[in-house]
C-alpha positions in Angstrom: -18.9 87.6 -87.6 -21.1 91.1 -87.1 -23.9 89.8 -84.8 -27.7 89.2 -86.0 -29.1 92.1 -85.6 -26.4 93.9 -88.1 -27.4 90.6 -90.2 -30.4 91.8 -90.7 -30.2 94.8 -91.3 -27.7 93.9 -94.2 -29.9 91.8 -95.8 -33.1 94.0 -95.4 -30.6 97.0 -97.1 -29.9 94.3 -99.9 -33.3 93.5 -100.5 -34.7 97.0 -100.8 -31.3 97.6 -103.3 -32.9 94.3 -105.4 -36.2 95.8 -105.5 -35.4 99.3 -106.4 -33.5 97.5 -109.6 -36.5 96.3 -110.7 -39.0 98.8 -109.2 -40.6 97.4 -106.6 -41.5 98.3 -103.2 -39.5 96.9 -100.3 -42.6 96.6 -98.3 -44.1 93.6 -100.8 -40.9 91.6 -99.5 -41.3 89.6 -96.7 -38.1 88.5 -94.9 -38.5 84.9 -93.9 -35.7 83.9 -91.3 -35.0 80.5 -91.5 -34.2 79.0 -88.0 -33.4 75.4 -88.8 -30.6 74.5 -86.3 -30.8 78.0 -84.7 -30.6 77.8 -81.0 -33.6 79.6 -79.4 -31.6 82.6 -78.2 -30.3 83.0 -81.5 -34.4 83.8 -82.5 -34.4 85.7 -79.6 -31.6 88.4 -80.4 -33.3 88.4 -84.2 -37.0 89.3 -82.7 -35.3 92.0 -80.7 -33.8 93.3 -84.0 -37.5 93.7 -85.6 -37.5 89.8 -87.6 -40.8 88.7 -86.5 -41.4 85.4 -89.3 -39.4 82.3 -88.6 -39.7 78.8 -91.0 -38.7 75.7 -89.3 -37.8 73.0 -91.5 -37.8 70.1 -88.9 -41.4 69.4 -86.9 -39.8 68.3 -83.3 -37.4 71.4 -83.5 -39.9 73.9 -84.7 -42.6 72.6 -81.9 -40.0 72.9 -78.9 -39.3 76.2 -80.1 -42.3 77.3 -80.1 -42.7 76.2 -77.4 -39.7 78.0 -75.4 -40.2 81.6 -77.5 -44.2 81.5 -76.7 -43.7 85.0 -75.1 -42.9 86.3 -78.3 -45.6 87.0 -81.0 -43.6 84.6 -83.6 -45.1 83.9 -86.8 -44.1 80.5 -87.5 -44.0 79.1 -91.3 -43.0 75.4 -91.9 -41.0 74.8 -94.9 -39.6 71.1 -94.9 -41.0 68.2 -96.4 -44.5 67.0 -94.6 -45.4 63.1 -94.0 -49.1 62.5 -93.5 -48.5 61.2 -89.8 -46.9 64.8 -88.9 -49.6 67.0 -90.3 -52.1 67.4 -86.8 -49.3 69.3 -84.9 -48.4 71.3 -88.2 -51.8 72.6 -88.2 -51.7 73.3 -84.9 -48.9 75.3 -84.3 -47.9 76.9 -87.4 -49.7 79.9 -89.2 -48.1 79.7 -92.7 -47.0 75.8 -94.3 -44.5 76.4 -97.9 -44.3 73.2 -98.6 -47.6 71.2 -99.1 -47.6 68.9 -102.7 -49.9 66.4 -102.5 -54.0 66.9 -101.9 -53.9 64.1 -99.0 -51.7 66.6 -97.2 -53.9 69.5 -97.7 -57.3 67.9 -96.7 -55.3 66.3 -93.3 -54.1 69.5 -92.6 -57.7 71.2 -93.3 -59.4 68.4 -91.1 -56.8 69.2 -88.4 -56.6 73.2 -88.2 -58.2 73.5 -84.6 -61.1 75.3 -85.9 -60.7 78.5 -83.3 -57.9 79.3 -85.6 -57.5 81.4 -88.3 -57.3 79.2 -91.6 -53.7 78.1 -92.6 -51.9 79.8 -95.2 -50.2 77.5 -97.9 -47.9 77.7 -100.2 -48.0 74.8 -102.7 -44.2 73.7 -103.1 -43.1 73.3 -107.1 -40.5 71.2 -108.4 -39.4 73.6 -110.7 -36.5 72.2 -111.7 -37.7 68.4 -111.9 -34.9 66.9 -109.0 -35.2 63.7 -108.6 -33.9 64.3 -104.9 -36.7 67.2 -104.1 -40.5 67.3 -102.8 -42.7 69.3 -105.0 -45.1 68.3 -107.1 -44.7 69.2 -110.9 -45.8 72.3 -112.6 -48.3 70.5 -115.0 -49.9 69.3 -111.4 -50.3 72.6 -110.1 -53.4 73.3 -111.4 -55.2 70.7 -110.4 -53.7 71.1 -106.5 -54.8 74.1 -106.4 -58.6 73.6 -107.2 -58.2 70.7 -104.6 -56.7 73.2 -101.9 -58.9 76.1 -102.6 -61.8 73.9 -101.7 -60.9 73.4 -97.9 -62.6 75.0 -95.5 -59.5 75.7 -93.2 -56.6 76.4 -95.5 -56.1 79.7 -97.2 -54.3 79.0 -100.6 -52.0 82.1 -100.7 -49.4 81.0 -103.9 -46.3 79.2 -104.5 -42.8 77.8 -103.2 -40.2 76.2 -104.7 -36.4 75.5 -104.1 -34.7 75.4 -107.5 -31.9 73.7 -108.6 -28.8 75.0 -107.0 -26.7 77.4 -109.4 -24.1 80.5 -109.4 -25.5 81.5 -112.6 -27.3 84.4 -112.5 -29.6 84.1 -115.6 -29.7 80.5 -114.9 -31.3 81.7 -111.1 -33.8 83.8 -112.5 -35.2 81.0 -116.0 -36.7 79.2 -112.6 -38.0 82.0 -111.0 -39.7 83.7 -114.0 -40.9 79.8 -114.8 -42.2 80.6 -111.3 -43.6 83.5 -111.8 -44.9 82.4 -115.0 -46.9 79.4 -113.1 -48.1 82.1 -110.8 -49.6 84.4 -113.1 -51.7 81.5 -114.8 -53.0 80.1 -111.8 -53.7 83.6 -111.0 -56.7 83.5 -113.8 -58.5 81.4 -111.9 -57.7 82.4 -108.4 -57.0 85.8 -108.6 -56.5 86.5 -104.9 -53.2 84.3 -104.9 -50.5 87.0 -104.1 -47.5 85.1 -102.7 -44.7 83.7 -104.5 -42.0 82.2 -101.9 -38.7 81.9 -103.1 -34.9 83.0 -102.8 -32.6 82.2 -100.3 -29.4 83.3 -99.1 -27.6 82.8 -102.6 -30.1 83.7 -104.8 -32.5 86.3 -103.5 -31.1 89.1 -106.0 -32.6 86.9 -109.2 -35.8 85.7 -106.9 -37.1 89.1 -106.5 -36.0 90.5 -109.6 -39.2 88.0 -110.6 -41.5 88.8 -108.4 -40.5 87.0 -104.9 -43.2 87.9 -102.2 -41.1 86.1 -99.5 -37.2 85.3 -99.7 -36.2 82.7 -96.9 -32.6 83.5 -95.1 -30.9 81.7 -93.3 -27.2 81.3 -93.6 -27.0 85.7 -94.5 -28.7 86.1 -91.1 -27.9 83.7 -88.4 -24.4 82.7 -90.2 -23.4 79.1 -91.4 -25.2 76.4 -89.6 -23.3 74.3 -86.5 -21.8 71.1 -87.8 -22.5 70.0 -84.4 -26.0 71.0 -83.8 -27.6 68.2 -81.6 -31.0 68.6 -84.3 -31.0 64.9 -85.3 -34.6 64.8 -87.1 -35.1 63.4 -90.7 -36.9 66.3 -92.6 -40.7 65.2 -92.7 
């Protein structure tokens, strides 16, 4: 396998190709590496290569991590599930959360951002394509999350995320990510500085950006498929 710097490079070549498609700028799309699993010297050789933004699905991982890289100027995102008893070391460490669905989860977080830091960027995570087995809360709830979350004092409410259902299907991809987009632009008449929409991954990032994807989140394109026998051994919060 080509190593992680030639990774990236491939996958920041493919998303300027997606954007030129639809005529968009490569600069409005963030890459996102996600470094679930990823062994610290894997995050290493990536930084070296110019990837700066890491998301960390698992809370113990992510904070050792952080931990061991604190040389580096990291920009760490949480994307995984959060339970209310995790959210203190969230707001802590992390400058960017994806995944927050429930107002109890935003006002712990707000309470707990240490108040020398900048606010917390959030994401509010949509389940877009109404999975049983996924966080998220539903798009006829977004609205009302989003006045909730625009109201603390230490969060900055920057857009959405959302994982949709899992498909080959081009045209199916992109129905969730222009419902996305869609969702975006209405909440956008209320709060009209919302500007990010985070979704795409490793399978789907063509039909992601093609609607309007502010950050695409790759993993497996970048630091290859994940180790069966990684010793990470934490439920997703």
């Amino acid at each position: 396998m080509k190593n992680i710097a030639d990774n990236i490079c491939t996958v920041r070549a493919q998303i300027a190709r997606a954007a030129k498609v639809t005529g968009r700028k490569p600069q409005g799309i963030q890459l996102l590496a996600v470094s679930k699993t990823r062994q610290a010297d894997e995050l290493r050789q990536a930084f070296a290569a110019g990837q700066h933004a890491f998301g960390e699905n698992y809370l113990q991982e992510g904070l050792d991590k952080i931990e061991a890289l604190a040389d580096l100027a990291i920009e760490w995102h949480f994307i995984g599930p959060i339970q209310s008893n995790k959210t203190r070391p969230i707001a802590e460490h992390f400058q960017w959360v994806h995944s927050v669905d429930r107002a109890k989860i935003a006002r712990r977080l707000s309470e707990q951002r240490p108040p020398d830091m900048a606010p917390l960027n959030v994401c509010l995570q949509v389940n877009i394509s109404a999975e049983e087995s996924k966080s998220g809360c539903m798009p006829d709830d977004v609205l009302a999350l989003a006045r909730d979350v625009a109201q603390l004092p230490r969060l900055k409410l920057r857009g959405l995320m959302a994982i949709p259902a899992a498909s080959q299907d081009p045209q199916h991809q992109q129905r969730a990510f222009a419902a996305m987009r869609t969702l975006l632009q209405q909440l956008q008449t209320e709060f009209p500085l919302l500007d990010t929409l985070s979704m795409g991954m490793s399978g789907d990032m063509d039909a992601a950006i093609a609607e309007g994807a502010s950050i695409v989140r790759i993993g497996t394109a970048i630091f290859g498929t994940r180790n069966s026998n990684s010793n990470t051994q934490e439920t997703p919060l």
